[in-house]
PDB file as gemmi writes it, atoms N, CA and C in Angstrom:
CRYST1    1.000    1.000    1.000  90.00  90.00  90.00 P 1                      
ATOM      1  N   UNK A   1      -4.305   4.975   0.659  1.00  0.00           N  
ATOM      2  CA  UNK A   1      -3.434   3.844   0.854  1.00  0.00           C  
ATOM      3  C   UNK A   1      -3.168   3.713   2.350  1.00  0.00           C  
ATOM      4  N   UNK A   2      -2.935   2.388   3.029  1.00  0.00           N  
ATOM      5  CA  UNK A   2      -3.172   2.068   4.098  1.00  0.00           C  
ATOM      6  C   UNK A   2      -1.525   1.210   4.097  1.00  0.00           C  
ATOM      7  N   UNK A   3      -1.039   2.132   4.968  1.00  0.00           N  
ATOM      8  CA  UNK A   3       0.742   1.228   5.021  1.00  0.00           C  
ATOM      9  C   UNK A   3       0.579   0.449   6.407  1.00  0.00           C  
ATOM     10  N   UNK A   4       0.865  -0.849   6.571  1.00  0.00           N  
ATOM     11  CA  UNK A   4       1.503  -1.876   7.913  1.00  0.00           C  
ATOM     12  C   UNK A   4       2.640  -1.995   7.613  1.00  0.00           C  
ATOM     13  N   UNK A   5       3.490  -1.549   8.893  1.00  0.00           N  
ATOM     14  CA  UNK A   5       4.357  -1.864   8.777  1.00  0.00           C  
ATOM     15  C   UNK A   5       4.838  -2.997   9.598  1.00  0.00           C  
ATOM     16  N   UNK A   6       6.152  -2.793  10.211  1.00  0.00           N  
ATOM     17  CA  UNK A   6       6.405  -4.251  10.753  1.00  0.00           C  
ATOM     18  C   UNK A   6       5.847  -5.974  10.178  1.00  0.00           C  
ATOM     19  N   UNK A   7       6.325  -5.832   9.324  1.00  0.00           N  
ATOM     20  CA  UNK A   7       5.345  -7.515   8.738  1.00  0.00           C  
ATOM     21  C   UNK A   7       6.396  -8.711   9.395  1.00  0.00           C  
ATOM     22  N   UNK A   8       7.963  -8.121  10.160  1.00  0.00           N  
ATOM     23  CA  UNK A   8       8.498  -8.945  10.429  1.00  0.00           C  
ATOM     24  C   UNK A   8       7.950  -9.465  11.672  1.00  0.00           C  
ATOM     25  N   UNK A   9       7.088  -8.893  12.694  1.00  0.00           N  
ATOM     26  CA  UNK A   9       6.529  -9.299  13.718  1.00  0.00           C  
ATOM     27  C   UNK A   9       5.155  -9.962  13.190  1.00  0.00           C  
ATOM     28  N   UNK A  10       5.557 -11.246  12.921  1.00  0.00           N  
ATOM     29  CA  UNK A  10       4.205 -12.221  12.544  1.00  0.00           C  
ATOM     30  C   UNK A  10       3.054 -12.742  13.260  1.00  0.00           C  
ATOM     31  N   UNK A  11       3.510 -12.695  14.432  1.00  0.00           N  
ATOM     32  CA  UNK A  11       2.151 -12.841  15.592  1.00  0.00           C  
ATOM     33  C   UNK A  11       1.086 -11.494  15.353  1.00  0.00           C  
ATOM     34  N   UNK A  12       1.616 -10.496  14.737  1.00  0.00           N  
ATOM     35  CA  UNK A  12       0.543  -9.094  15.050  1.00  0.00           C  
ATOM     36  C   UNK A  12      -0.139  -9.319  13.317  1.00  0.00           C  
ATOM     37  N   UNK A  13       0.327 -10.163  12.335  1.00  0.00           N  
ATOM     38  CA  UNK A  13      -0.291  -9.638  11.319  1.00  0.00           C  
ATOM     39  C   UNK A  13      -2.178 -10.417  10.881  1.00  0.00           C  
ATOM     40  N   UNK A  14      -1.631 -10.866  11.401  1.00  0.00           N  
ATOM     41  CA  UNK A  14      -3.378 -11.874  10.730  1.00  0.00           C  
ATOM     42  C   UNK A  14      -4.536 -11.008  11.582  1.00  0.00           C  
ATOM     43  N   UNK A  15      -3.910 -10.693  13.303  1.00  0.00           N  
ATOM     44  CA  UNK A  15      -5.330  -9.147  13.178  1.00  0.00           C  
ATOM     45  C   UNK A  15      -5.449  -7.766  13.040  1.00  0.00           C  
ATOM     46  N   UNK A  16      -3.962  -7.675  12.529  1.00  0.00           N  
ATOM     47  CA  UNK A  16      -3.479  -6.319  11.095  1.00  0.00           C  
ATOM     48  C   UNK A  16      -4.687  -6.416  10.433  1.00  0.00           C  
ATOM     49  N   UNK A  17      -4.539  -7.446   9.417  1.00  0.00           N  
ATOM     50  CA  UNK A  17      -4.964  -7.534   8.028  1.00  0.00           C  
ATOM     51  C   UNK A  17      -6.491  -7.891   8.218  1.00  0.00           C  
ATOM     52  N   UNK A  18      -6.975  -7.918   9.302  1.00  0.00           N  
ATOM     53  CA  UNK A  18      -8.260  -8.289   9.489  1.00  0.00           C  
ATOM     54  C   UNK A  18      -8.580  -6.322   9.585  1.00  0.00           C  
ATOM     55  N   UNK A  19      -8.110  -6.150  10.410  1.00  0.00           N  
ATOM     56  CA  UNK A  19      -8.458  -4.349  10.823  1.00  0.00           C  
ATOM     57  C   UNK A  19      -8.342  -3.665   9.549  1.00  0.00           C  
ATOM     58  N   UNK A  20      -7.435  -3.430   8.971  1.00  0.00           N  
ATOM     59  CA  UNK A  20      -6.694  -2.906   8.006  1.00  0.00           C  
ATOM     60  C   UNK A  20      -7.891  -3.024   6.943  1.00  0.00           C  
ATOM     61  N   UNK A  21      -8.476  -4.457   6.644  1.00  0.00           N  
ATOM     62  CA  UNK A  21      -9.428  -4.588   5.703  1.00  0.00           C  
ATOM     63  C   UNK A  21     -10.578  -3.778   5.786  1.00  0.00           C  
ATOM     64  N   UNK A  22     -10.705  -3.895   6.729  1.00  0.00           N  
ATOM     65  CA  UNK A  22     -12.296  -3.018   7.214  1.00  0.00           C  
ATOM     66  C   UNK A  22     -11.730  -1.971   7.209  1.00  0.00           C  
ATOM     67  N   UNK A  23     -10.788  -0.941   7.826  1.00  0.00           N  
ATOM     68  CA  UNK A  23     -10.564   0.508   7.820  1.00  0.00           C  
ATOM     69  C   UNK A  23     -10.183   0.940   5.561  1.00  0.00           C  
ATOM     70  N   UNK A  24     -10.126   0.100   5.129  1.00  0.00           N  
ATOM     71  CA  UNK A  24      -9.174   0.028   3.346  1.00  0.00           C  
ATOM     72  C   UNK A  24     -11.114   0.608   3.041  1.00  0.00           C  
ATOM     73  N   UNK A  25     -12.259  -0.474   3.530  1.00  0.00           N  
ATOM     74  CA  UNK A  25     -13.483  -0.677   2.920  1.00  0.00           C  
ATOM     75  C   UNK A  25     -14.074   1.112   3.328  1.00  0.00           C  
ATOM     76  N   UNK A  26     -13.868   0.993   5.030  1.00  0.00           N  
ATOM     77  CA  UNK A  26     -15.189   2.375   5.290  1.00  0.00           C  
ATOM     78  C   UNK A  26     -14.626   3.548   4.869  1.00  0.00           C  
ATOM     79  N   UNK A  27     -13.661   3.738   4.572  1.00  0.00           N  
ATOM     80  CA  UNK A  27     -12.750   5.092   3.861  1.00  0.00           C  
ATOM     81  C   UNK A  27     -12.556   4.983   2.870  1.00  0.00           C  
ATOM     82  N   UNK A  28     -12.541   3.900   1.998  1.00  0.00           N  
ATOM     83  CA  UNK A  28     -12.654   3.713   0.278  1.00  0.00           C  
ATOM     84  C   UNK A  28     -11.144   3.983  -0.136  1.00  0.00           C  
ATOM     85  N   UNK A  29     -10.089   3.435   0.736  1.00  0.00           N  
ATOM     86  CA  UNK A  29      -8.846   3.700   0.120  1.00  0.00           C  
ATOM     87  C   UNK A  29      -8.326   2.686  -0.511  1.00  0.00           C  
ATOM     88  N   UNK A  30      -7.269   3.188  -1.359  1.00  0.00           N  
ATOM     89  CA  UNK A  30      -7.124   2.462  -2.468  1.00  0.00           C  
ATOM     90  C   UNK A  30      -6.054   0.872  -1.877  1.00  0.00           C  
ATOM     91  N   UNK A  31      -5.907   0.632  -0.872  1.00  0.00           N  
ATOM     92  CA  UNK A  31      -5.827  -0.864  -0.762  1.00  0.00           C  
ATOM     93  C   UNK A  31      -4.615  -0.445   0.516  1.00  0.00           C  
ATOM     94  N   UNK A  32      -4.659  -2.006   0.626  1.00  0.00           N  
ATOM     95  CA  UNK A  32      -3.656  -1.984   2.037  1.00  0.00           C  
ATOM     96  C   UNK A  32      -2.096  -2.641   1.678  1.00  0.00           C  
ATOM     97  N   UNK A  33      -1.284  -2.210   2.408  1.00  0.00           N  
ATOM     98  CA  UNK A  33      -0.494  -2.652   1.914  1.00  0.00           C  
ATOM     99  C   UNK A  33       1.361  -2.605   3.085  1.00  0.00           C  
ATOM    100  N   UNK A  34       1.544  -4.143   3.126  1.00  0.00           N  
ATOM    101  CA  UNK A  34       2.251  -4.413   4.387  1.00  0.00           C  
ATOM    102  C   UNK A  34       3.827  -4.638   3.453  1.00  0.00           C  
ATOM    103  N   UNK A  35       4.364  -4.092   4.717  1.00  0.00           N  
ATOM    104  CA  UNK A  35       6.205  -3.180   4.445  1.00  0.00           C  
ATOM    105  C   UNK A  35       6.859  -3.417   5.881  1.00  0.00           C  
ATOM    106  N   UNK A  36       7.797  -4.137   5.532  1.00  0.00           N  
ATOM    107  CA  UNK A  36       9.064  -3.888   6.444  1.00  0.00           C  
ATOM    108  C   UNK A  36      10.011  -3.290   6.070  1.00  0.00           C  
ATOM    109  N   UNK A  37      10.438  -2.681   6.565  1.00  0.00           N  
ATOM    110  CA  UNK A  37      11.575  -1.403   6.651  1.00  0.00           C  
ATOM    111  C   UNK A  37      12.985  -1.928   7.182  1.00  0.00           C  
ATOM    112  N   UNK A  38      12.482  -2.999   8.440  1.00  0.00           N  
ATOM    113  CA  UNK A  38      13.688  -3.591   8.732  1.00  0.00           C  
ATOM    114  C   UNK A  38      14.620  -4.661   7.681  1.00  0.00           C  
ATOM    115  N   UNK A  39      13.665  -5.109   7.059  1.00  0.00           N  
ATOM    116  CA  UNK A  39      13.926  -5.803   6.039  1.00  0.00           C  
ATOM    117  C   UNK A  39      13.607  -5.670   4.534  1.00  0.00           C  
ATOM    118  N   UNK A  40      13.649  -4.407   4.238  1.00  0.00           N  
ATOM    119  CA  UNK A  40      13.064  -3.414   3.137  1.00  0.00           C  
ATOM    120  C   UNK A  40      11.886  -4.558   2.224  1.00  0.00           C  
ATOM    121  N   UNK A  41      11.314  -5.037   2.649  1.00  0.00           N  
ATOM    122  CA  UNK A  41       9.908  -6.221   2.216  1.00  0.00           C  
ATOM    123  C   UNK A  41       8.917  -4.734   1.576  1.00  0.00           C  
ATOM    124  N   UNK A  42       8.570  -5.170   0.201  1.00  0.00           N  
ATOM    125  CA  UNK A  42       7.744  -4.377  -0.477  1.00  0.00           C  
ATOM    126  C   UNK A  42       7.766  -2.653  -0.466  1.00  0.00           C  
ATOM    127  N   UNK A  43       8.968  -2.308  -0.281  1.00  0.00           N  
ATOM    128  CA  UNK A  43       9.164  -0.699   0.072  1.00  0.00           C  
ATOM    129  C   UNK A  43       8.761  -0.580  -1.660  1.00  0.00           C  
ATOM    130  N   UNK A  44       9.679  -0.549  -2.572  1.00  0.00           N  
ATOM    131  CA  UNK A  44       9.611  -0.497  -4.475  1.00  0.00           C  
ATOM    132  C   UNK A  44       7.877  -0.706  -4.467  1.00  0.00           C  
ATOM    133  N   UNK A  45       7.513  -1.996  -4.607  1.00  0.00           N  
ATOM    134  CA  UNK A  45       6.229  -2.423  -5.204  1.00  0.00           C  
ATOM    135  C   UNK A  45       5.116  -1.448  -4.944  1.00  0.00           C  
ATOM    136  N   UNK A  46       5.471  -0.915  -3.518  1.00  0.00           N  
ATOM    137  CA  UNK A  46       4.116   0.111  -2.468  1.00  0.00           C  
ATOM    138  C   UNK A  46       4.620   1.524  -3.414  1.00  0.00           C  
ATOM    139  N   UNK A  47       5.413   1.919  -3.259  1.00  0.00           N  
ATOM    140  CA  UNK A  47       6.274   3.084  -3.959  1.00  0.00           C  
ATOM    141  C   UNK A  47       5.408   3.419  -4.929  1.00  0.00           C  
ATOM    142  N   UNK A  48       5.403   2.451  -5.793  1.00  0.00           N  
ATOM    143  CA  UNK A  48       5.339   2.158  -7.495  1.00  0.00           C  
ATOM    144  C   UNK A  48       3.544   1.866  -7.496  1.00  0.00           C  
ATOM    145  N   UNK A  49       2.878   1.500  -6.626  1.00  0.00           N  
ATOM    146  CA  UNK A  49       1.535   1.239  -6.742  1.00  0.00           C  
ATOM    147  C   UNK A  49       0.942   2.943  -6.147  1.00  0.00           C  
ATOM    148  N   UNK A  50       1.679   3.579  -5.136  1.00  0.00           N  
ATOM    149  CA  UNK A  50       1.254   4.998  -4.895  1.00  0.00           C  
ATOM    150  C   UNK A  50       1.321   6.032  -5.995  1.00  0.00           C  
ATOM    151  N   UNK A  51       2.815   5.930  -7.007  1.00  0.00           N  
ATOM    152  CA  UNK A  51       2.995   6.623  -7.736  1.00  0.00           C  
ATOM    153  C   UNK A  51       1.720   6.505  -9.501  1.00  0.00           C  
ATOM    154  N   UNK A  52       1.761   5.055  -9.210  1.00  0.00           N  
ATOM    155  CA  UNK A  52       0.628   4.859 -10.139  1.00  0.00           C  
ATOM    156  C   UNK A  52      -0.388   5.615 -10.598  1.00  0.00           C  
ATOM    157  N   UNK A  53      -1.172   5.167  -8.551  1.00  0.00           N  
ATOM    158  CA  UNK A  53      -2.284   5.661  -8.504  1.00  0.00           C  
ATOM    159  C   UNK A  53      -2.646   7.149  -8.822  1.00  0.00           C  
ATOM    160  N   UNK A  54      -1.583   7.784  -8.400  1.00  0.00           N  
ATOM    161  CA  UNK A  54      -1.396   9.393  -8.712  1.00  0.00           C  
ATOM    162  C   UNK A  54      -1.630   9.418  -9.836  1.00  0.00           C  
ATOM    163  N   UNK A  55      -0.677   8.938 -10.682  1.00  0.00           N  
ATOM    164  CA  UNK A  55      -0.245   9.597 -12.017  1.00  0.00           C  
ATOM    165  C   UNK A  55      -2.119   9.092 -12.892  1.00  0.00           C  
ATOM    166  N   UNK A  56      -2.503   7.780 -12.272  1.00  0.00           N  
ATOM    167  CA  UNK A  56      -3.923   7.503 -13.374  1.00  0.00           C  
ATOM    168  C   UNK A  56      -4.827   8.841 -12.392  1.00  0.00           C  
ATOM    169  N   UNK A  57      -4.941   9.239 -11.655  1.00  0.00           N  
ATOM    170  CA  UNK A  57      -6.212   9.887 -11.105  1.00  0.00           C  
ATOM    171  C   UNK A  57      -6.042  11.265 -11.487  1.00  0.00           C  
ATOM    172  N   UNK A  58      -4.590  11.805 -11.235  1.00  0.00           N  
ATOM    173  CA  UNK A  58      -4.586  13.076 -10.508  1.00  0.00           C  
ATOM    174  C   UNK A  58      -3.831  14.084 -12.103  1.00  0.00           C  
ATOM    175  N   UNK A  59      -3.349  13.195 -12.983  1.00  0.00           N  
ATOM    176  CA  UNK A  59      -2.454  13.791 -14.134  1.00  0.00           C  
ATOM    177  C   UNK A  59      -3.131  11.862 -15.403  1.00  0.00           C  
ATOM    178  N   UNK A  60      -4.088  11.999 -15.821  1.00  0.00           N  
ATOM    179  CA  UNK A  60      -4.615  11.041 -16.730  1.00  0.00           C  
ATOM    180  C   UNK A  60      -4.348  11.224 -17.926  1.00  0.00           C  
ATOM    181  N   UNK A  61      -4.043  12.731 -18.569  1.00  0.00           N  
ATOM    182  CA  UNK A  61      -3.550  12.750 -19.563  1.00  0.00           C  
ATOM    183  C   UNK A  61      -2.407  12.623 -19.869  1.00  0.00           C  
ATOM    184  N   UNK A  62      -1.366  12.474 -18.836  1.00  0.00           N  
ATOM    185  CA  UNK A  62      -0.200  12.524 -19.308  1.00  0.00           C  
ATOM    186  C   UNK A  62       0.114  10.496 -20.089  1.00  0.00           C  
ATOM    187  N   UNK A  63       1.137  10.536 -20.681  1.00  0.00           N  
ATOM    188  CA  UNK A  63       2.039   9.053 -21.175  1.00  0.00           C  
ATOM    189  C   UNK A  63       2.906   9.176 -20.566  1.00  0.00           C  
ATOM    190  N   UNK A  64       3.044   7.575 -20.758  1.00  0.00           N  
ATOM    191  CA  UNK A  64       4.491   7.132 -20.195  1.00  0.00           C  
ATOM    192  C   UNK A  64       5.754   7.380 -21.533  1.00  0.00           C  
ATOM    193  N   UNK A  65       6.684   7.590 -21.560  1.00  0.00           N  
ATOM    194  CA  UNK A  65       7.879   7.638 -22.495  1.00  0.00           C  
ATOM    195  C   UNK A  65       8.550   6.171 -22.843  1.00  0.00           C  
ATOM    196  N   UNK A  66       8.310   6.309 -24.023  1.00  0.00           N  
ATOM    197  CA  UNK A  66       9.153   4.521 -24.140  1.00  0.00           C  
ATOM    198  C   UNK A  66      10.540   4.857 -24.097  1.00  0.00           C  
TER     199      UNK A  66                                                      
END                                                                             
């Protein structure tokens, strides 16, 4: 996983997300993904897509509990 942060500085993101894409492709990581902190923007969603990824790769047998 590939964290940007600062997404509140909008002049830097369009050649973020250009870089970011290509570094996500030649390392095969599991996606990119932009967070402000100053403005807590996608902190939960990134959280929750890391914890995911864990739990399907690294522990596959386990369930979720209803």
């Amino acid at each position: 996983m590939l964290l940007g942060n600062k997404t509140d500085l909008i002049i830097y993101l369009k050649p973020a997300r250009a870089l970011a894409d290509s570094i996500v492709k030649k390392f095969g990581l599991m996606g990119y993904y932009e967070i402000s902190s100053l403005k807590s923007k996608n902190i939960e969603p990134t959280l929750k897509a890391m914890a995911d990824f864990i739990l399907k790769n690294h522990y596959p047998n386990l369930t979720k509990s209803s």
